[in-house]
VOGU-3710 file (C-alpha; in Angstrom, 3 decimals, decimal comma):
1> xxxxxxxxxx> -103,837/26,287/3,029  -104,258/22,752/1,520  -106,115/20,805/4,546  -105,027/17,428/5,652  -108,194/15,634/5,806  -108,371/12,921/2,833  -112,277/13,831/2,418  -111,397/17,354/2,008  -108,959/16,211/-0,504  -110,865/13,869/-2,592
11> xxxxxxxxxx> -114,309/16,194/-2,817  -116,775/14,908/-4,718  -114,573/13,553/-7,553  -113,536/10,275/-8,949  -111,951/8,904/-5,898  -114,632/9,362/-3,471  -115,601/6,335/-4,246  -112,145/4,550/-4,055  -111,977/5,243/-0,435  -112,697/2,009/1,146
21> xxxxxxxxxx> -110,395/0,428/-1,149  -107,305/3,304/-0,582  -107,851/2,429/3,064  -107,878/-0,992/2,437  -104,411/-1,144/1,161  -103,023/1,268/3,351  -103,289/5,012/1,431  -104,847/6,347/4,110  -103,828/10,210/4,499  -103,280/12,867/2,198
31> xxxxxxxxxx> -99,086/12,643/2,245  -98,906/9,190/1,052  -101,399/8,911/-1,440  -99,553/12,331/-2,828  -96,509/10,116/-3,547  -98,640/6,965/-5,316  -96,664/5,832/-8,520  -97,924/4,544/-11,445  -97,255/0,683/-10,122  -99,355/1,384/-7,001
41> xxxxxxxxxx> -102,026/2,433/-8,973  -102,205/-0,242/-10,910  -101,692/-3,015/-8,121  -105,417/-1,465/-6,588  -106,705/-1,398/-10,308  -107,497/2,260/-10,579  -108,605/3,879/-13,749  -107,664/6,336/-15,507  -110,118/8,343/-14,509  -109,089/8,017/-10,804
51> xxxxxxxxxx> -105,242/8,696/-12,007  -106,121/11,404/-13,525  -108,105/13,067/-10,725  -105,333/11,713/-8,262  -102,385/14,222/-10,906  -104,827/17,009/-10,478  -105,502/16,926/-7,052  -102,339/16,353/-5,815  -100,826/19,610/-7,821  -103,538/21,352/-6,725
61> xxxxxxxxxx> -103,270/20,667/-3,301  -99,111/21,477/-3,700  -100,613/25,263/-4,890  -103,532/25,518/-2,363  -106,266/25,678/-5,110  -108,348/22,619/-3,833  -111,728/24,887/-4,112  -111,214/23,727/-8,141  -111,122/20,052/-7,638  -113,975/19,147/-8,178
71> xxxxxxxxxx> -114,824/21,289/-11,440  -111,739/20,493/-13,087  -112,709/17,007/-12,593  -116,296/17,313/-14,294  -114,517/18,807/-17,287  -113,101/15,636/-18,062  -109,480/17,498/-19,003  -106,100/16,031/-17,899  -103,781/17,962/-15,878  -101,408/18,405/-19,226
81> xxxxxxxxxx> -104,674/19,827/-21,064  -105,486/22,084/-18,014  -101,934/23,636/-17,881  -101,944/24,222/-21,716  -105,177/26,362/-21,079  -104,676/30,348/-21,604  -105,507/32,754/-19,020  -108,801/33,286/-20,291  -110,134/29,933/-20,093  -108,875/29,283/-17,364
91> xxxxxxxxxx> -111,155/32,578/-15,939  -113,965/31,638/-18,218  -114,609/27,822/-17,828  -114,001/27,781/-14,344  -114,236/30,777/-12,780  -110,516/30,953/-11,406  -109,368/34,154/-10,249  -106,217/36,087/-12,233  -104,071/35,540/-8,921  -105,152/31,860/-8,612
101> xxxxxxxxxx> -104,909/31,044/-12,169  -100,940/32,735/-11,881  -100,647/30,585/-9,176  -101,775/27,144/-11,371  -99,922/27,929/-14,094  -96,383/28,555/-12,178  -95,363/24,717/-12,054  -92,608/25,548/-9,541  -94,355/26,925/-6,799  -95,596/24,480/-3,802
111> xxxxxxxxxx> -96,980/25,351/-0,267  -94,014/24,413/1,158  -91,422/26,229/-0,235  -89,007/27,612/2,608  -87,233/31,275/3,461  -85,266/32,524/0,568  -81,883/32,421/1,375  -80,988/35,604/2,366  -83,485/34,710/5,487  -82,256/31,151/6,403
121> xxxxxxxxxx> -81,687/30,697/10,032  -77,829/30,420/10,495  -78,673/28,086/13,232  -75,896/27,729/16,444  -75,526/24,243/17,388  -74,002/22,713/20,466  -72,084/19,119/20,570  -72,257/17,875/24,108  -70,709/14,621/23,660  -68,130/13,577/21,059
131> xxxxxxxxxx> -66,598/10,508/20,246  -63,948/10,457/17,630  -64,036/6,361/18,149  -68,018/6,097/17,300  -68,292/7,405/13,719  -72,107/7,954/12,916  -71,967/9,930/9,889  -73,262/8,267/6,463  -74,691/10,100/3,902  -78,632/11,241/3,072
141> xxxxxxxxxx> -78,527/9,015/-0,359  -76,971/5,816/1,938  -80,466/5,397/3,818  -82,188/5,176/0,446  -83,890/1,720/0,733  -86,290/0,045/-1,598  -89,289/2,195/0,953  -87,666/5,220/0,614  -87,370/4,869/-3,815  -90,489/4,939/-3,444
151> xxxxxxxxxx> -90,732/8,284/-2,123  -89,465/10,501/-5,105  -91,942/9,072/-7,674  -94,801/11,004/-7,981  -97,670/10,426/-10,871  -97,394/14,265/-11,791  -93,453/14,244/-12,284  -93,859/17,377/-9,364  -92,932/14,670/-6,795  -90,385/13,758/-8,316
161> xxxxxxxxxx> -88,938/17,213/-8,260  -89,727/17,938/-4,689  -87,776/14,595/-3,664  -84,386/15,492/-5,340  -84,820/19,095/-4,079  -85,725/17,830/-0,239  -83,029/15,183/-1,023  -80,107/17,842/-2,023  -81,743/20,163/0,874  -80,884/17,394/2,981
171> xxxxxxxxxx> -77,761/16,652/1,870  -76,293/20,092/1,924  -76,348/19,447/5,720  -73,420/17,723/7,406  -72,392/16,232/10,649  -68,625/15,631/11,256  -67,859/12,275/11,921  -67,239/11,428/15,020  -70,173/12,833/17,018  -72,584/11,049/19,616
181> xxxxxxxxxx> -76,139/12,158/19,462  -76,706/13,497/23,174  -76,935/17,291/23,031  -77,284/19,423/19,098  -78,904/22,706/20,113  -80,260/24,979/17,290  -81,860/28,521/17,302  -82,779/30,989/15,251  -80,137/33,851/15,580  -79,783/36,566/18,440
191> xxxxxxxxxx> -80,357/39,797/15,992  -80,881/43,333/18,249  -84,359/44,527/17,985  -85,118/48,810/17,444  -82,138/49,515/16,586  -80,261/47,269/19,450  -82,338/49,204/22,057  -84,253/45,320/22,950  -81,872/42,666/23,358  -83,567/38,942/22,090
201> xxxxxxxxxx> -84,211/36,815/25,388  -81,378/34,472/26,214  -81,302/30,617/25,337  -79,934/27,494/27,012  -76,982/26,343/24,478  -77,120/22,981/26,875  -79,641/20,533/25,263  -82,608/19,436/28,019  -81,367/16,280/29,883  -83,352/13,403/28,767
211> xxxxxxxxxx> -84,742/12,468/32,602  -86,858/16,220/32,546  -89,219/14,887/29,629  -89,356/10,935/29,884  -91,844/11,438/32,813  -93,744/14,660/31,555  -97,747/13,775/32,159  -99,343/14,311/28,915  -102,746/13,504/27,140  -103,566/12,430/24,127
221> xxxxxxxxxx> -105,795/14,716/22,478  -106,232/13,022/18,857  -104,435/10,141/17,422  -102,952/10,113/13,945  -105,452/10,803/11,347  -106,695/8,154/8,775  -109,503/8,003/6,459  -112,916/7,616/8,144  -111,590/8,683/11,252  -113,932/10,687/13,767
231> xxxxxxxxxx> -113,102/14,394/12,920  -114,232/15,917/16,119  -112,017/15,430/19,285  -114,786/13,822/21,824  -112,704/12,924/24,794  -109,307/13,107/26,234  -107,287/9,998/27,278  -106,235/9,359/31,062  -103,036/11,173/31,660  -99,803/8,697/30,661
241> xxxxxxxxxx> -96,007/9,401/30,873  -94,210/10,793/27,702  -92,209/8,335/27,241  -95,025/5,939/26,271  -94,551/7,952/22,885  -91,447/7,313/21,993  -91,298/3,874/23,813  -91,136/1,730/20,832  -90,641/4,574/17,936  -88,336/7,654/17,435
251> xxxxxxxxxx> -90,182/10,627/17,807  -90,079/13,950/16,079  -92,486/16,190/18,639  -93,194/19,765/17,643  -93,719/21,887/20,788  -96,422/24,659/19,273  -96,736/28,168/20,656  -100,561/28,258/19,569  -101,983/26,608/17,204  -104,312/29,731/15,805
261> xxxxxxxxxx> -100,891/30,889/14,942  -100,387/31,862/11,526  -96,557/30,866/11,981  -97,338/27,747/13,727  -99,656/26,223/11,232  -97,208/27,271/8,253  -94,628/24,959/10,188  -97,106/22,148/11,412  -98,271/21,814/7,665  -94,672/21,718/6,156
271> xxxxxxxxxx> -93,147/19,659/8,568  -96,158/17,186/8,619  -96,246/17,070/4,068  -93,342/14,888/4,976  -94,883/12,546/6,598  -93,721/9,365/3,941  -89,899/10,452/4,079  -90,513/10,059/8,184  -92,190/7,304/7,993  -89,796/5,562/5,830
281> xxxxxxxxxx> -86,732/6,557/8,136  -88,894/4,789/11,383  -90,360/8,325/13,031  -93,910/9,243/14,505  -94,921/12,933/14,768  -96,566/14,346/17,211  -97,360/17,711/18,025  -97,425/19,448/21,809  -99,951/21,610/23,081  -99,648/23,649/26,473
291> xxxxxxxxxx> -103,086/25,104/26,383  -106,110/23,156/25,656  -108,920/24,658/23,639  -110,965/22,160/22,022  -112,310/24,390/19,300  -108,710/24,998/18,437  -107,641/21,783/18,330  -110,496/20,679/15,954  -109,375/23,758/13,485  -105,523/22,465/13,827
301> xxxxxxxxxx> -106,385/18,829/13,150  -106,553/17,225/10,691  -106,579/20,392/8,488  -102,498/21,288/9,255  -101,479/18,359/11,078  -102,893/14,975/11,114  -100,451/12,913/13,529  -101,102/12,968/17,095  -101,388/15,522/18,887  -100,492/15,983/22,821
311> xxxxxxxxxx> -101,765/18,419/25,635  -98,509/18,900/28,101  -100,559/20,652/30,734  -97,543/21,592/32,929  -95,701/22,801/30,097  -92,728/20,604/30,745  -91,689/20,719/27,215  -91,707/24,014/26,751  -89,832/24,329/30,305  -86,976/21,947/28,753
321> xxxxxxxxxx> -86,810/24,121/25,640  -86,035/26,841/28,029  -83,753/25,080/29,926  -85,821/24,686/33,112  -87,771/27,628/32,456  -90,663/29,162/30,114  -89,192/31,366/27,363  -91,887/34,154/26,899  -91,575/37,088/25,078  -94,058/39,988/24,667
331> xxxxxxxxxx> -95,423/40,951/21,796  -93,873/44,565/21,238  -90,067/43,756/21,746  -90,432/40,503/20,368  -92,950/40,838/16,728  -92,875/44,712/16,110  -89,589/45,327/16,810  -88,118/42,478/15,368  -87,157/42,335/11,839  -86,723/38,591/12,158
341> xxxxxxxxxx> -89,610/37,281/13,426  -91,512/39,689/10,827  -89,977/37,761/7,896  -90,899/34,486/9,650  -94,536/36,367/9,440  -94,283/36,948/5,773  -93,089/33,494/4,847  -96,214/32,094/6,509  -98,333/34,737/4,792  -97,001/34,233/1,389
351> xxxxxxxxxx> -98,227/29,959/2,187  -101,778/31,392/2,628  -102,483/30,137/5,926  -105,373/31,219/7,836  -105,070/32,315/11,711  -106,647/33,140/14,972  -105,711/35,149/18,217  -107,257/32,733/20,590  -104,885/31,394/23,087  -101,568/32,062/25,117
361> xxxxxxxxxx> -99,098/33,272/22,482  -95,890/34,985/24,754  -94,664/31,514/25,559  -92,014/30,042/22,201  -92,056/26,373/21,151  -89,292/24,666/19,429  -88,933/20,825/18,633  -87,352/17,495/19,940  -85,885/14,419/18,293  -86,062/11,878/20,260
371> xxxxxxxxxx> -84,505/8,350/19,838  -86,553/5,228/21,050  -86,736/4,503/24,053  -84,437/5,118/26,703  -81,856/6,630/24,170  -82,119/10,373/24,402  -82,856/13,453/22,998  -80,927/13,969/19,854  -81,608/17,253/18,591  -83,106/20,349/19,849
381> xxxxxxxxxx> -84,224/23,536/18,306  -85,877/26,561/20,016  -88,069/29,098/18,574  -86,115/32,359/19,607  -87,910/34,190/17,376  -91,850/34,268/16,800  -92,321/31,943/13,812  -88,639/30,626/13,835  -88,765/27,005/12,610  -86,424/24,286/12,874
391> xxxxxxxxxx> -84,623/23,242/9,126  -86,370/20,814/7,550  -83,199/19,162/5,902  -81,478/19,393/9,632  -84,206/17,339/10,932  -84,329/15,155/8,302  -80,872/14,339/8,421  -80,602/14,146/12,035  -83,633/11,285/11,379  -81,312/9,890/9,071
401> xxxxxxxxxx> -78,271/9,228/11,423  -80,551/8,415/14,131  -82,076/5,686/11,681  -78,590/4,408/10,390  -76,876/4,340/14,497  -79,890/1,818/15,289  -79,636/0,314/12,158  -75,858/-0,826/13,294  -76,369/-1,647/16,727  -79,402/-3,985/15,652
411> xxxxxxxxxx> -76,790/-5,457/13,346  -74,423/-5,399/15,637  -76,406/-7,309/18,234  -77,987/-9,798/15,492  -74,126/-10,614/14,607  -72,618/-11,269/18,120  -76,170/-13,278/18,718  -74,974/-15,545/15,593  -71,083/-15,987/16,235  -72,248/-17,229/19,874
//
């Protein structure tokens, strides 16, 4: 798969040399410079030399063919004149192989794509707390703002395509009106295993109160990755409370099983491509660990993720997920004999991720959204299945809501400030 690290992404190309200046203004990882438009490019004065490479590299990296980076480059060809190339040039003037060159040439195919839909999750959700006085509902296009335009252009037209599609994704999700954030639980569904003879382990449909994580000791094992940035984890920081993460910033935290995990690198990497649209709507990401093994860590990051990443050694999180209590499950009844958590295997095959079995792997993740400070955990999803991950258009629009609600009391609070 694609890796996250900007020198990985640039090579030994046109834009090595742009570096300094890409940091300089800000385009410092491999999501954002992905979504550059043709205005940004020519505020830093790039050429077209650099645009070009930027087109290729970017739909290369989409396809997970950056080992030709560098030689399409030296051929001096556009991205246009490389698609128009047959099959046999393709093979013969840069040595692609016939399933990578079927791969280039199918422009609809990204690294990202999700389940098809006969394997969505028909996720169960839980409202805790409803208010038919407090409506918080507004629509995915309402929170487009001048930052978030700027998210659908792309300088390959690609971008462009994947923003309407994540867009419509998105919007094809809906919360009634009416509905406090304190308390959506989703999961994977409950489908019997051999033939109903292994029933699925059980799952809290009560989201984790917010005072079991706000004081969960965790370390900071990298921060979030920009260009130029030490690779190699060196040291851990002192032990502080979680809610120093969230303190000033929503959070979106991704509790991983293991990160050798073919499944959980699929997610890490899909969830994390978004990185711009999450940024734009306010949110860090951060990733939780409950094992710590350094090499592992330095193959996760910055290659699948590149935000920060967290080392929960008690396993709080993952206690919260389970309601108060680790959800394991063994790796007969739970992989073999389950059809679901096989598909989840194939999905993260077909994305051509790598994997390891180093690590504790029985114990399931899931992921939190939670709002700044004090304000609670808004949304919950457990991995019920191996490899189950949470909708990316049901976090983004629970991001979405989150961002609008605080948008309104801030302009709630700057009004009553005024009319005193």
């Amino acid at each position: 798969m694609a890796s996250f690290s900007m020198e990985d992404f640039v090579g030994n190309g046109a834009l090595k040399g742009l570096l300094p200046k890409l940091l300089e203004e800000g385009w410092d990882d491999v999501p954002t410079l992905k979504i550059m438009n043709s205005e940004d490019m020519d505020a830093i004065n790039m050429s077209q030399q650099h645009k070009d490479a930027l087109e290729i590299r970017s739909y290369l990296h989409d396809r997970t063919l950056m080992q030709y980076g560098d030689v399409f480059e030296t051929s001096g060809k556009s991205l246009p004149e490389l698609l128009n190339l047959s099959s046999g040039d393709l093979s013969s003037q840069f040595g692609m192989k016939r399933g990578h060159i079927a791969r280039f040439m199918d422009r609809t195919s990204a690294c990202t794509d999700p389940l098809p839909k006969s394997q969505v999750l028909s996720a169960r959700r839980t409202i805790s707390t409803t208010s038919r006085n407090n409506s918080i509902y507004n629509s995915y296009a309402s929170v487009s703002s001048k930052k978030m335009q700027g998210i659908t252009r792309s300088p390959t037209g690609t971008g462009a395509n994947s923003g309407k599609a994540l867009e419509q994704s998105a919007a094809d999700f809906k919360i009634k009106d009416g509905y406090i954030f304190k308390g959506i639980v989703a999961a994977g569904p409950a489908e019997p295993r051999a033939c109903g003879c292994v029933q699925p382990p059980p799952i809290s449909d009560q989201a984790a109160p917010y005072s079991a994580i706000e004081n969960i000791s965790i370390e900071k094992l990298t921060p979030e990755y920009k260009i130029g940035m030490e690779r190699l984890v060196k040291t851990k920081t002192p032990p502080m409370k979680a809610l120093g993460l969230w303190r000033e910033k929503p959070t979106v935290l991704l509790c991983i099983r293991r990160p050798g995990c073919i499944m959980c690198r699929a997610e890490a990497h899909q969830l994390y491509a978004k990185k711009p649209l999450f940024d734009a709507l306010g949110f860090q990401l951060v990733a939780v660990l409950h094992e710590y093994i350094e090499s592992e860590v330095k193959d996760f990051w910055p290659r699948y993720w590149g935000g920060v990443i967290a080392y929960d050694q008690g396993r709080e999180f993952f206690k919260a997920l389970g309601g108060g209590k680790l959800l394991k499950d063994k790796f007969l009844s739970g992989f073999v004999f389950n059809p679901r958590a096989i598909a989840n295997y194939k999905r993260a095959k077909a994305m051509r991720v790598e994997q390891n079995f180093k690590g504790e792997g029985e114990i399931k993740g899931g992921l939190f959204i939670v709002g700044r400070g004090r304000s609670g955990i808004a949304y919950q999803f457990i991995e019920r299945n191996f490899g189950d991950w949470a909708p990316l258009a049901e976090v983004i629009e629970i991001c979405t809501q989150l961002q609008n609600q605080q948008q309104g009391q801030s302009e709630s609070i700057k009004s009553t400030a005024e009319y005193e």
